[in-house]
N, C-alpha and C positions, 0 to 999 in steps of 0.2 A: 453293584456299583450304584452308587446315588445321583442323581443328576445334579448337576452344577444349576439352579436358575438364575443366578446372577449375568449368566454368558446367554443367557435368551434371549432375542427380543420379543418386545413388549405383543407383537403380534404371535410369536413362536406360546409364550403364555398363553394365552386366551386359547392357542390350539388346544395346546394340552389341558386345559382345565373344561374343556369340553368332554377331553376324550378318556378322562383319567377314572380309573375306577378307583374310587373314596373308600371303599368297605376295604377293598385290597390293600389300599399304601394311606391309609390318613397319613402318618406321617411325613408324607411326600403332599401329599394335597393339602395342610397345614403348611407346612413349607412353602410353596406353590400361591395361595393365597396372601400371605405376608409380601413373598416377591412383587406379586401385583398389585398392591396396597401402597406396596412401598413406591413404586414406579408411578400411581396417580397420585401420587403426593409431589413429587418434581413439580416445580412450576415447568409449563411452556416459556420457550421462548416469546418474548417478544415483539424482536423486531424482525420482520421479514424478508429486510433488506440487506442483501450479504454484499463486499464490497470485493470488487474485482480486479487484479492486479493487472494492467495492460503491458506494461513497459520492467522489467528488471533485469537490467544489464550492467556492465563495469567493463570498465577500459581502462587502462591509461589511469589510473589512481581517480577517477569518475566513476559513481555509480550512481546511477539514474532510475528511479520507480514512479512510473505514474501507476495511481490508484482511481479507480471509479469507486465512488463513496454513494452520489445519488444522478440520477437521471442526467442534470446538470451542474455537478461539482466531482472534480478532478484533482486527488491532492498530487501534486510534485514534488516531490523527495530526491533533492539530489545533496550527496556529499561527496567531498574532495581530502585526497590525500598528497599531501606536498613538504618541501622538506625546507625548515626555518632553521636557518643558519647552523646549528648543529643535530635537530632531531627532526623527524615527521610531525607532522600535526593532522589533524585530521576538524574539519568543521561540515556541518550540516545544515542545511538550508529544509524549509519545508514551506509551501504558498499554496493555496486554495485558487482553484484558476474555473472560471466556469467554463461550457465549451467551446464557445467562442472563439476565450480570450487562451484559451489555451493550443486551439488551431490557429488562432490568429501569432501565436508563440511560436509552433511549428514552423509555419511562414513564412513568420520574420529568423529563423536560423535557416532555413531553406533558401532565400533570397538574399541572407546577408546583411539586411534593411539594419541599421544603428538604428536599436530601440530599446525601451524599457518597460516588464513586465514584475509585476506582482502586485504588494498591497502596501500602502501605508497610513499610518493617523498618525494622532500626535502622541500615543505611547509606543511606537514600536515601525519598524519596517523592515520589509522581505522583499527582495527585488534582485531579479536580473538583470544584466545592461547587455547587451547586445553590440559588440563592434562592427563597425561598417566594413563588410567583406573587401579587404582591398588584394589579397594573393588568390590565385590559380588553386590552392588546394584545397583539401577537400576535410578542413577543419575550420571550427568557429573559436574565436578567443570571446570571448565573457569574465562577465567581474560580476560578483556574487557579491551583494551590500545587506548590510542588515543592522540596523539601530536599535538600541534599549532604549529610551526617554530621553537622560540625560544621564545616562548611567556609562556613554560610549558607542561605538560603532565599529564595524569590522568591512574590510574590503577585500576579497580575494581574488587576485585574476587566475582566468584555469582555459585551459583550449578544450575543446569538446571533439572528440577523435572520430574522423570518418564513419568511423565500424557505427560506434554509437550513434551519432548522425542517422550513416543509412536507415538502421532500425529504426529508430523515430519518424523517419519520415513513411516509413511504409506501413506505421500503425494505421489502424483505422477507428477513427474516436465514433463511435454512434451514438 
């Protein structure tokens, strides 16, 4: 039976072409060196920096993902699914928050505080609005904004559900 090298890894190679005897299987050590040829021909990656998902959860037609991207940027990925006048729709939001402004986001849905996060210029805006806690329970209403230039704008309001709630607040951002 032949050996598969394709299913090696690159260290599992170098073993075997150590310990192979050549006079006995050229054909196998021919084989065997193409394999390894082949594999320092791959570029390396890269970048070193791999990004790490803190937060992916869904409630309530909510589904919220924070991403660590680098040391200090934290993308926010939340979409909503909700039902307009005869079908669903479903919209996505996405905002770059450094750490901050992103525990400082925590917070302000922790405390309730009427406020506004994300980013805007004058081609584009991404932003959450924060309503001012005024009921006993243990959800937040939000309205999700988001502008093209002059192209239009959209507004969503969405409640954000306890479950998911709790979770965010017991993340811990380092």
């Amino acid at each position: 039976m032949e050996p598969k090298y394709e299913n090696y890894s690159f260290e599992e190679l170098l073993d075997v072409r150590k310990h192979i005897d050549k006079d006995a299987f050229p054909e196998r050590s021919e084989k065997l060196e193409i394999e390894i040829k082949l594999r320092q021909s791959i570029p390396k990656r890269i970048s070193t920096v791999d990004t790490v998902t803190i937060i992916d959860i869904e409630d309530t037609g909510v589904h919220l993902k924070i991403i660590k991207k680098t040391e200090d940027c934290f993308l926010f990925q939340l979409s909503i699914t909700y039902n307009f006048i005869i079908s669903y729709q479903k919209t996505w939001y996405e905002m770059e928050f450094s750490k901050l402004a992103l525990l400082t986001l925590i917070n302000d849905l922790r405390e309730g505080n009427q406020s506004w996060h994300g980013n805007s210029n004058i081609w584009s805006a991404n932003k959450i609005f924060i309503k001012k806690l005024n009921h006993p329970f243990h959800f937040r209403d939000v309205r999700l904004y988001r502008r093209w230039f002059i192209l239009g704008f959209n507004i969503v309001p969405t409640s954000l559900s306890g479950n998911l709630l709790g979770v965010l607040y017991r993340v811990e951002i380092e």
